[in-house]
Backbone as JSON, one array per atom type, in Angstrom:
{
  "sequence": "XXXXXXXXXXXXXXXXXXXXXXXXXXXXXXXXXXXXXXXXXXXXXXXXXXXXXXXXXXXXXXXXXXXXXXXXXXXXXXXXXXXXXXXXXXXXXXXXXXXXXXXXXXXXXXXXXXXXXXXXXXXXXXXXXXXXXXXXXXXXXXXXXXXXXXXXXXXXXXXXXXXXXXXXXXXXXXXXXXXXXXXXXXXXXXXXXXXXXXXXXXXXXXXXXXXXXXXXXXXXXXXX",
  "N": [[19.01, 47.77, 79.41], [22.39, 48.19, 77.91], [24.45, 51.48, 78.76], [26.18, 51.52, 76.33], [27.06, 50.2, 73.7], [28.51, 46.91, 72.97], [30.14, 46.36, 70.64], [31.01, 44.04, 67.33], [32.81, 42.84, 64.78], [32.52, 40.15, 62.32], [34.77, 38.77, 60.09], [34.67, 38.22, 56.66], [36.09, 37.54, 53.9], [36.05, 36.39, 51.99], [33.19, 37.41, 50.53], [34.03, 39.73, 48.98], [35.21, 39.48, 46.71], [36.18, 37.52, 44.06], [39.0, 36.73, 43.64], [41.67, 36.06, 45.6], [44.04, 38.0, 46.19], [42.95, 40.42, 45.97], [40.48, 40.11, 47.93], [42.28, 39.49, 50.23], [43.18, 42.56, 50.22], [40.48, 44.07, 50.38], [39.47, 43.26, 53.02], [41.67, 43.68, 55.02], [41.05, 46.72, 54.68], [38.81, 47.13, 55.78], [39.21, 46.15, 58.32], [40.92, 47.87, 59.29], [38.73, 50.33, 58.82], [37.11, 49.45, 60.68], [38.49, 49.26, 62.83], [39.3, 51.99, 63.26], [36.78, 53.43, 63.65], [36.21, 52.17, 65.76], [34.74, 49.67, 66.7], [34.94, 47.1, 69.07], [35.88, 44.53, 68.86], [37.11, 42.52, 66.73], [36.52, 40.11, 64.96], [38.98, 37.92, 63.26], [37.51, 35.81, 61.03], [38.65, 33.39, 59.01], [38.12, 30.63, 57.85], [38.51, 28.89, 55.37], [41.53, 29.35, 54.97], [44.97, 28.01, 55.17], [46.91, 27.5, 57.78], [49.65, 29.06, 57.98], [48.98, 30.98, 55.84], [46.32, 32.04, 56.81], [48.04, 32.78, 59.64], [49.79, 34.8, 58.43], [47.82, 36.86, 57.33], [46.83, 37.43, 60.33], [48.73, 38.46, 60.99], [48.84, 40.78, 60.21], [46.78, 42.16, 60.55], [46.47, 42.32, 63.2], [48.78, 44.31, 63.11], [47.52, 46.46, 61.92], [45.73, 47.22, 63.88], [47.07, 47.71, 66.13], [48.69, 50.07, 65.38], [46.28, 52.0, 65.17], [45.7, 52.34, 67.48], [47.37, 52.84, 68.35], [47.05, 55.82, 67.2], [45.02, 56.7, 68.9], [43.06, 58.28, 71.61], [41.41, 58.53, 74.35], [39.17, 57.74, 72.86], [38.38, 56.66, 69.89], [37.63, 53.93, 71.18], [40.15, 51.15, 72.27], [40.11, 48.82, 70.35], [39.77, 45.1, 70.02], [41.25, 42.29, 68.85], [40.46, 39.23, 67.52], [40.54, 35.32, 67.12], [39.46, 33.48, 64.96], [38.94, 30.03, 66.8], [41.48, 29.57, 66.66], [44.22, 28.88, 68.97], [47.18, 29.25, 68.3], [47.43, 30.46, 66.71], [46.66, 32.75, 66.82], [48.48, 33.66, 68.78], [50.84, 33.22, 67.37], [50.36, 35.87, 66.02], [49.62, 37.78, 68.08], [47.5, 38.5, 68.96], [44.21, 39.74, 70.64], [42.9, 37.28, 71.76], [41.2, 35.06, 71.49], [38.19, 33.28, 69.32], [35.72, 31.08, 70.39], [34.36, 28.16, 69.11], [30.83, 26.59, 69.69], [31.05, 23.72, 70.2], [33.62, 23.55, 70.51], [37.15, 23.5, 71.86], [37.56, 24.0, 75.54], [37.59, 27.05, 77.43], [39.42, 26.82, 79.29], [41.61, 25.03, 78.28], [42.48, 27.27, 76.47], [43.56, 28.53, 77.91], [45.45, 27.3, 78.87], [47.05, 26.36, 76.82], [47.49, 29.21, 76.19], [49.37, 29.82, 78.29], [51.76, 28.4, 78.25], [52.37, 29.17, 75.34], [52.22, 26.92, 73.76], [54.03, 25.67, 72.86], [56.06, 27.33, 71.43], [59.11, 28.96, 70.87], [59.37, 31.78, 71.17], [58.94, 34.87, 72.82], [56.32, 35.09, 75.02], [53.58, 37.44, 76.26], [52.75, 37.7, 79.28], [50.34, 38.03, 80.23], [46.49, 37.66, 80.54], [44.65, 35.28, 77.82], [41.37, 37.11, 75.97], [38.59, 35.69, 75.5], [35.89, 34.65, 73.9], [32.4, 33.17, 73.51], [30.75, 30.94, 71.74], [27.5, 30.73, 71.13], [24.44, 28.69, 71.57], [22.31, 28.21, 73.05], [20.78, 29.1, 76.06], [21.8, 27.36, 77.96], [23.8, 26.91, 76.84], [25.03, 29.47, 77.05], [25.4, 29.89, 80.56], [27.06, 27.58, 80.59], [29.4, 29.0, 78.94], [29.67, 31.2, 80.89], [30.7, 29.52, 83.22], [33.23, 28.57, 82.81], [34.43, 30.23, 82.43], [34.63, 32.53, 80.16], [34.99, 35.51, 78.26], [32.93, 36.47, 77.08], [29.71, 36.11, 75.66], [28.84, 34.95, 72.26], [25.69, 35.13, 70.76], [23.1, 33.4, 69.02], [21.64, 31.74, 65.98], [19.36, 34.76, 66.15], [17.87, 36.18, 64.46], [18.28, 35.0, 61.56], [19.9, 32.47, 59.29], [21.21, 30.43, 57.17], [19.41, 27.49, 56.77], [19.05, 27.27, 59.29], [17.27, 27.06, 62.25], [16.01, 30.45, 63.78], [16.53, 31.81, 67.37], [15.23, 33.56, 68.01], [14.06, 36.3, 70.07], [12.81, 35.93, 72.68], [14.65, 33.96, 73.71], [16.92, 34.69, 73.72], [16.61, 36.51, 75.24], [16.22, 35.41, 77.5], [18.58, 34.21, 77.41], [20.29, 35.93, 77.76], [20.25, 36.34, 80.99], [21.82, 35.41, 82.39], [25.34, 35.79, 84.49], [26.3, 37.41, 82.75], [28.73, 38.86, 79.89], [26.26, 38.99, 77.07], [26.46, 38.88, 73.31], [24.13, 39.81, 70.94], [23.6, 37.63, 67.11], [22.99, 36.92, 64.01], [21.38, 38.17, 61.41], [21.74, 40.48, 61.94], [20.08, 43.81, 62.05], [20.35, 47.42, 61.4], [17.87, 48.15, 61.95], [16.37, 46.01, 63.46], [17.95, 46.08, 66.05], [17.97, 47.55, 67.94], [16.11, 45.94, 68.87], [17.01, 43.99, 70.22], [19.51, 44.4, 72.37], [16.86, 45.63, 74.09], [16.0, 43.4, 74.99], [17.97, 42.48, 76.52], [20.49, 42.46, 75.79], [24.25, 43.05, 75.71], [25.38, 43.9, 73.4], [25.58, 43.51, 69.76], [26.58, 41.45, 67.34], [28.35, 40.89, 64.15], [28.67, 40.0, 60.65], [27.94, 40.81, 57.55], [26.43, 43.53, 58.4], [28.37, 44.99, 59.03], [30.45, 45.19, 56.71], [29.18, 45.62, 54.67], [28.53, 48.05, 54.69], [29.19, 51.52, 55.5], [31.26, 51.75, 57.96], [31.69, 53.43, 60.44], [29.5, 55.08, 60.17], [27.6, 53.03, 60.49], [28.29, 52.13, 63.63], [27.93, 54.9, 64.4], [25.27, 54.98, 64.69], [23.99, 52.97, 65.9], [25.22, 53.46, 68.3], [23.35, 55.28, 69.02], [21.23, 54.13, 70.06]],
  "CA": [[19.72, 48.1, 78.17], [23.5, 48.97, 78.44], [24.65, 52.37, 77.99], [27.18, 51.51, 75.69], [26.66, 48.92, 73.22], [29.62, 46.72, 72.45], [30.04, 45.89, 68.58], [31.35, 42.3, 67.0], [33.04, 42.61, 63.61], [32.73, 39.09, 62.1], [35.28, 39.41, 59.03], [34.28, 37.09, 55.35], [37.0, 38.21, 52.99], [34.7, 35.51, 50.39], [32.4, 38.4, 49.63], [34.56, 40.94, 49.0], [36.2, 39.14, 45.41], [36.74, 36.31, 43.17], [40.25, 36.26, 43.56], [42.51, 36.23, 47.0], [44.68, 39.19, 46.13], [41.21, 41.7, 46.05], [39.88, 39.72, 48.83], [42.41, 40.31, 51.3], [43.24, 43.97, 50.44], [39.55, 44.39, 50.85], [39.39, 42.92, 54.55], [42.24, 44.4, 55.91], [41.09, 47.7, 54.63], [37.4, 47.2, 56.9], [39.55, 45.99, 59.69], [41.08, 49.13, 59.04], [38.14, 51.15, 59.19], [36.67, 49.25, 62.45], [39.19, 49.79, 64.14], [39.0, 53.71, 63.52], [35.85, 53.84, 63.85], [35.63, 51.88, 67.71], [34.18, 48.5, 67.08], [35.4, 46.61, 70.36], [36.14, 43.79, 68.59], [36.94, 42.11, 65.01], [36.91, 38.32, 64.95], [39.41, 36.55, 62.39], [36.92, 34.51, 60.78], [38.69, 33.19, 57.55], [38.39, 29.21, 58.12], [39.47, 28.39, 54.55], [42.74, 29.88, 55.13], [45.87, 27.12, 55.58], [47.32, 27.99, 58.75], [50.24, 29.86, 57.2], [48.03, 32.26, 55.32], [45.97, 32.7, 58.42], [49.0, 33.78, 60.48], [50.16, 36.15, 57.75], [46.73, 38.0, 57.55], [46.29, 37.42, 61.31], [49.59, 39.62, 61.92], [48.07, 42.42, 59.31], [44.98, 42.67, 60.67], [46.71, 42.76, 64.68], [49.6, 45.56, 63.28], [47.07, 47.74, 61.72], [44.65, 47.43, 64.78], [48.03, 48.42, 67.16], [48.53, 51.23, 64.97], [45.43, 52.77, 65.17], [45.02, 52.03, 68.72], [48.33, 54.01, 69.1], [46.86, 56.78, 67.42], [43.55, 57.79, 69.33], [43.21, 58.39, 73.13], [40.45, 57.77, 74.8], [38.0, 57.98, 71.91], [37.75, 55.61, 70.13], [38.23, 52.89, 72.41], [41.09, 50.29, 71.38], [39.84, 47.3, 69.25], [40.39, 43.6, 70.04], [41.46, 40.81, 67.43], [40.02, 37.54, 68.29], [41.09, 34.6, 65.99], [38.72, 31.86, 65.14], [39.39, 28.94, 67.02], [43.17, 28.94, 66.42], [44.79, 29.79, 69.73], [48.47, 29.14, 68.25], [47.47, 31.46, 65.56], [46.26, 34.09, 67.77], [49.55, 33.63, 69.79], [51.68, 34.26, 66.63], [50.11, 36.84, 65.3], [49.85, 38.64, 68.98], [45.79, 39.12, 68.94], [43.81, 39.76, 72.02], [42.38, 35.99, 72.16], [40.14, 34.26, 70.47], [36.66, 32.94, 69.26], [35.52, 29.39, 70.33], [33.03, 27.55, 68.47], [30.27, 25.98, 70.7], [31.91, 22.71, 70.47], [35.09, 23.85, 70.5], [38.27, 23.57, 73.28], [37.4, 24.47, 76.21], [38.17, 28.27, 77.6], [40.0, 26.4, 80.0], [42.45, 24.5, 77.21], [42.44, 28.09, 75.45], [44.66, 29.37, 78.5], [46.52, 26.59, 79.43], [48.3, 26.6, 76.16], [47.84, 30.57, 75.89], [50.35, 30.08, 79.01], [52.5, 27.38, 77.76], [53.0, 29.5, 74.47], [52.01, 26.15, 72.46], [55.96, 24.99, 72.73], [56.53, 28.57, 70.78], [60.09, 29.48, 71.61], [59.25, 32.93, 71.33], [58.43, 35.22, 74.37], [54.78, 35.23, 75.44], [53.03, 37.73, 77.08], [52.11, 37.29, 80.51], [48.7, 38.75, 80.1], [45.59, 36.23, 79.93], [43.71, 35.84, 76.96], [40.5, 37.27, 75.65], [38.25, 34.19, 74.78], [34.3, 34.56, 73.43], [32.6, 31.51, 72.51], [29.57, 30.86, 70.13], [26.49, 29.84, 72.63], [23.16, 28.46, 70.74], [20.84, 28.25, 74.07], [20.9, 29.84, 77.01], [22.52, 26.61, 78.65], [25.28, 27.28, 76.52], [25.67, 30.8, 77.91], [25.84, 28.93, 81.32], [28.41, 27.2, 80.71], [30.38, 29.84, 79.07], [30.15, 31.49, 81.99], [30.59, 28.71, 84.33], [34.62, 27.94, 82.3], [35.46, 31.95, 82.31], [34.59, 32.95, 78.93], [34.87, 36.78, 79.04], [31.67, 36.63, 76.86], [29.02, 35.06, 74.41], [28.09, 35.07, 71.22], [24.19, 33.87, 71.07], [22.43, 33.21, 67.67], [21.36, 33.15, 65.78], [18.41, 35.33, 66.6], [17.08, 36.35, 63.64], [18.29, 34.33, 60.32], [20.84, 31.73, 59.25], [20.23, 29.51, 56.67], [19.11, 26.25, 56.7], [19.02, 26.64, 60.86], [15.92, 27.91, 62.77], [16.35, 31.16, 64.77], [16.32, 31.11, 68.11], [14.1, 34.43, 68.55], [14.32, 37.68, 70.7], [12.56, 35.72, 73.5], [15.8, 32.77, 74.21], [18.2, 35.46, 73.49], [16.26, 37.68, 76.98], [16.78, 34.06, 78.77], [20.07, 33.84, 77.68], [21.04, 37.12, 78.96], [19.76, 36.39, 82.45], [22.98, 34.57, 82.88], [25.53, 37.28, 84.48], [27.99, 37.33, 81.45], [28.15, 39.96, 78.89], [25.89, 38.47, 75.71], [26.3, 39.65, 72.3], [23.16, 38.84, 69.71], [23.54, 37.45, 66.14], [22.11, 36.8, 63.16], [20.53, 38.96, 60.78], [21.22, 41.67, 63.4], [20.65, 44.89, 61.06], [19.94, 48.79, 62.16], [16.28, 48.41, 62.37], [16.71, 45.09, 64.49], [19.38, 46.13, 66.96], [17.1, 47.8, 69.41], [15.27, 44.69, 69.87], [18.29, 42.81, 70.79], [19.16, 45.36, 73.44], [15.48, 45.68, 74.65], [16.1, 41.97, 75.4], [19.38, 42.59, 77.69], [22.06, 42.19, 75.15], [25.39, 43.96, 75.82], [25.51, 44.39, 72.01], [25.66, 42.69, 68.78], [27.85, 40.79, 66.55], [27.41, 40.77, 62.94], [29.31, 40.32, 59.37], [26.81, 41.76, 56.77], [26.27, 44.68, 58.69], [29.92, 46.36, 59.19], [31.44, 44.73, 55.98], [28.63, 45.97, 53.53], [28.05, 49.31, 55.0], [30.19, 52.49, 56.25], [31.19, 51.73, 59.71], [31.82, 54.77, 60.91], [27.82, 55.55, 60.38], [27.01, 52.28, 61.95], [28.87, 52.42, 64.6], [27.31, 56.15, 65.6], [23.49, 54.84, 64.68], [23.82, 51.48, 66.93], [25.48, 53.98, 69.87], [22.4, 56.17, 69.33], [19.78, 54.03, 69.89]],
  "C": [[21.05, 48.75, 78.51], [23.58, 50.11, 77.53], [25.41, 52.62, 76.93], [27.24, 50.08, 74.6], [27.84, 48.72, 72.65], [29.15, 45.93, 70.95], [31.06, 44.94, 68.4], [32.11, 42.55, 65.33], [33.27, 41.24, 63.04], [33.34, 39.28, 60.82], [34.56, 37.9, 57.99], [35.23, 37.92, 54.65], [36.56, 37.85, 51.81], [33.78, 36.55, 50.3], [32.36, 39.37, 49.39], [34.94, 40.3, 47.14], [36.24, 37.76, 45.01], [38.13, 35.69, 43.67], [41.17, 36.8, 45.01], [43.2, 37.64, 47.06], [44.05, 40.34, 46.78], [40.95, 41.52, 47.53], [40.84, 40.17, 50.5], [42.94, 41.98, 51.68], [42.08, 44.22, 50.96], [39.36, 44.31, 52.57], [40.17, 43.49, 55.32], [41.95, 45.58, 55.73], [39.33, 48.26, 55.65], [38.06, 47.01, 58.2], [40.09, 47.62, 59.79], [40.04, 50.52, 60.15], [37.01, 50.69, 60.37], [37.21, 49.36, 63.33], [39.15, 51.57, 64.37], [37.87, 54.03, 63.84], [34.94, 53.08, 65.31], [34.82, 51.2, 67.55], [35.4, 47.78, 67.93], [36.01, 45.63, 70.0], [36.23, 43.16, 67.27], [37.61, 40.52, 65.17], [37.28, 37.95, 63.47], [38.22, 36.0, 61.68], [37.48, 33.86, 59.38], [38.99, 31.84, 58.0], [38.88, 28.46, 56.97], [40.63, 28.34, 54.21], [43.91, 28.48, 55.48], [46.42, 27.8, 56.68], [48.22, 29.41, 58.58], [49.62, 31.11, 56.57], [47.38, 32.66, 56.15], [46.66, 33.42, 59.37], [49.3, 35.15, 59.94], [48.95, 37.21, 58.03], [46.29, 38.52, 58.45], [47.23, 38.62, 61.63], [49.45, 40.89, 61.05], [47.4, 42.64, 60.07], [45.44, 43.23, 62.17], [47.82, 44.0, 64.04], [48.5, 46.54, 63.01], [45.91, 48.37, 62.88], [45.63, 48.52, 66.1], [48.08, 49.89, 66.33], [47.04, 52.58, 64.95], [44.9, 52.88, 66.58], [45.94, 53.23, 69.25], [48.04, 55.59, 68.53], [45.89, 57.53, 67.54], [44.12, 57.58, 70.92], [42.51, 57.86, 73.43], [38.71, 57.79, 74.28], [38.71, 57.32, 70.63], [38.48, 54.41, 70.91], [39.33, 51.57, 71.6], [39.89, 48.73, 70.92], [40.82, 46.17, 69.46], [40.34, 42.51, 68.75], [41.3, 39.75, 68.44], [40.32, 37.13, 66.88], [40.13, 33.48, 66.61], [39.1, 30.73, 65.42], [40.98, 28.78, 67.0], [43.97, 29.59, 67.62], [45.95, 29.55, 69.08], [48.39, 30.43, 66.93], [47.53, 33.09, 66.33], [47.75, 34.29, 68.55], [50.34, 34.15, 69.19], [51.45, 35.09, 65.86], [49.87, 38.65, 66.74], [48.62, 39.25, 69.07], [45.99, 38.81, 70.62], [44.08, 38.36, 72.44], [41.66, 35.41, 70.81], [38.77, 33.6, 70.67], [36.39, 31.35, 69.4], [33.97, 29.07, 69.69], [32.12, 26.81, 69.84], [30.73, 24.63, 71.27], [33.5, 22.86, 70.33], [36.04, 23.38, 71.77], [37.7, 23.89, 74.39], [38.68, 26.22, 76.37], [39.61, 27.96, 78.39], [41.44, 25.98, 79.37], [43.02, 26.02, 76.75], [43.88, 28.39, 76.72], [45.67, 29.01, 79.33], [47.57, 26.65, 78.22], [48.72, 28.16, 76.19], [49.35, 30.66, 76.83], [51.76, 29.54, 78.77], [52.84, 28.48, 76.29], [52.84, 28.24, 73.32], [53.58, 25.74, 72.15], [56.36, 26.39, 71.5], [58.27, 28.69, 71.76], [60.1, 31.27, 71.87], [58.28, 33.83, 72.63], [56.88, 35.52, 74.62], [54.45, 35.92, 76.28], [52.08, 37.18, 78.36], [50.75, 37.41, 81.1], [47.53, 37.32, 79.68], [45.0, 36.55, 78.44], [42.19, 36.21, 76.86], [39.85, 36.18, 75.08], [36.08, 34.87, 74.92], [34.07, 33.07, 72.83], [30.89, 31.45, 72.17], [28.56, 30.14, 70.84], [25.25, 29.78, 71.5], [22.15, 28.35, 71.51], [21.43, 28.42, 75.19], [21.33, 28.96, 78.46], [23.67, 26.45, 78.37], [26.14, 28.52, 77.23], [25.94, 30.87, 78.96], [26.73, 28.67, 81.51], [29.49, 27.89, 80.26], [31.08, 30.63, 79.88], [30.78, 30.82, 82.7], [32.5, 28.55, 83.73], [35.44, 29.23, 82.22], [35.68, 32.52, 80.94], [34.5, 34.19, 79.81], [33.61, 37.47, 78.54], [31.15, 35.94, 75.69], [28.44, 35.83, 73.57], [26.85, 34.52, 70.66], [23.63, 34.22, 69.76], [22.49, 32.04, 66.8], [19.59, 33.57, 65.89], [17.54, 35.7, 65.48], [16.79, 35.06, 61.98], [19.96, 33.68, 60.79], [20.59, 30.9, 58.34], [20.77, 28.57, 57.05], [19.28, 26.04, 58.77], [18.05, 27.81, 61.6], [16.53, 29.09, 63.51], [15.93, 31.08, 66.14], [15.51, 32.21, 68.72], [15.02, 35.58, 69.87], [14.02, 36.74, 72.71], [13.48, 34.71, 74.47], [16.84, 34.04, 74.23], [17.91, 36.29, 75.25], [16.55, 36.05, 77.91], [18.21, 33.78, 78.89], [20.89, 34.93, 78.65], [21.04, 37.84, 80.31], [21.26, 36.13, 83.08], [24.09, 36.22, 83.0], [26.99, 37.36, 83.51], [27.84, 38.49, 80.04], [27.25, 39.01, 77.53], [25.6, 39.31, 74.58], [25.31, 38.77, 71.35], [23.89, 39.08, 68.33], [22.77, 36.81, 65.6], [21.56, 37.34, 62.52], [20.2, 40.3, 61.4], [21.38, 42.78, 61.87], [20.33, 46.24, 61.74], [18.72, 48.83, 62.88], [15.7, 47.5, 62.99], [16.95, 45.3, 66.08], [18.82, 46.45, 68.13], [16.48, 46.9, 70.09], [16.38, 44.21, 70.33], [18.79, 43.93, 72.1], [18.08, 45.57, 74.4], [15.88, 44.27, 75.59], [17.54, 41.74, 76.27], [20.35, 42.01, 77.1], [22.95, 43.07, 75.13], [25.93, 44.58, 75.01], [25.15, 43.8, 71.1], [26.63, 42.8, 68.15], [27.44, 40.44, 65.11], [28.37, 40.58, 61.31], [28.49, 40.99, 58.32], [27.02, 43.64, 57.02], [27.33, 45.75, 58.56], [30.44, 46.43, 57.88], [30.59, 45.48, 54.48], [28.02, 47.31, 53.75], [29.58, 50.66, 55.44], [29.94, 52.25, 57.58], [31.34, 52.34, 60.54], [30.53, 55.09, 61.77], [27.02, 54.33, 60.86], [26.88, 52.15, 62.93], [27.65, 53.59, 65.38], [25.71, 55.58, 65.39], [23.25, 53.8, 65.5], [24.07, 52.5, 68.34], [24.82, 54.87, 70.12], [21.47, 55.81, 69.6], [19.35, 53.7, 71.4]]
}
């Protein structure tokens, strides 16, 4: 069990509001408070978004994460933006990296353009990117490793609808593999220990951060 369990913010801005306006005040105001409150990571996820609208929200969500990064020390730890699938998004909006779907790009693709800049004329950090990618069996987590993911997302473990879980017992096979693995799925407080028990480096979750105070998640997941 690690001593330190890393945390996943998966954002939905759809069940925050009816109407877009609501929806993304609401989201940037959780990215907000995950980033103050030292989740490791907050994945983009808005896939209905037109690119355009994606960038815009993408470079909210990365200023207010820099800002809050610039004002703690070494408590709470800085917060990464990953962007679903879109490395050119992630590029102009200046996130860590980004989230690959299981069938997605390769990690490999992710950091040949990350280097290339995507024909961007604008200056690109020289820094690699951060890349997680979305593993469903513990041959996926394999190969995440095997392409230089810097880690997986395995689920889901508990729930999902309309797709079986894949259990506590695939999730301890997956995390044989030597790569950090984060569980999902239906991960909730009274869960979380099992997923841990089972050699997960953390969990990854939307529900959990987005419909709760994250603050008091945060400290009840790093207490257990």
């Amino acid at each position: 069990m690690p001593s330190r369990s890393l945390l996943y913010y998966i954002t939905d801005r759809t069940a925050f509001a009816p109407d877009e306006r609501t929806r993304r005040r609401r989201v940037l105001e959780k990215i907000s408070e995950a980033a103050r409150a030292g989740v490791d990571y907050i994945q983009l996820r808005e896939k209905d978004l037109a690119t355009r609208d994606l960038e815009s929200l993408a470079r909210e969500a990365a200023s207010i994460i820099r800002e809050k990064r610039l004002a703690t020390d070494s408590w709470p730890p800085a917060t990464a933006l990953l962007i679903n699938s879109r490395t050119d998004v992630a590029l102009a909006a200046e996130a860590e990296g980004v989230h690959l779907r299981s069938n997605d790009i390769s990690p490999q693709e992710v950091r040949q353009v990350w280097q290339s800049g995507a024909g961007s004329a604008r200056q690109i950090s020289p820094r690699v990117p951060l890349i997680a990618v979305s593993c469903h069996s513990p041959a996926e987590v394999a190969q995440a490793k095997a392409s230089g993911a810097a880690f997986a997302v395995f689920g889901p473990v508990f729930e999902k609808e309309n797709t079986q879980p894949t259990g506590l017992n695939l999730l301890h096979e997956a995390c044989q593999t030597n790569i950090p693995v984060l569980a999902l799925g239906g991960i909730t407080l009274e869960n979380a220990q099992s997923c841990l028990a089972a050699g997960a480096a953390g969990v990854a979750a939307i529900r959990l951060f987005q419909e709760n105070d994250i603050a008091e998640v945060v400290q009840r997941l790093q207490d257990l």
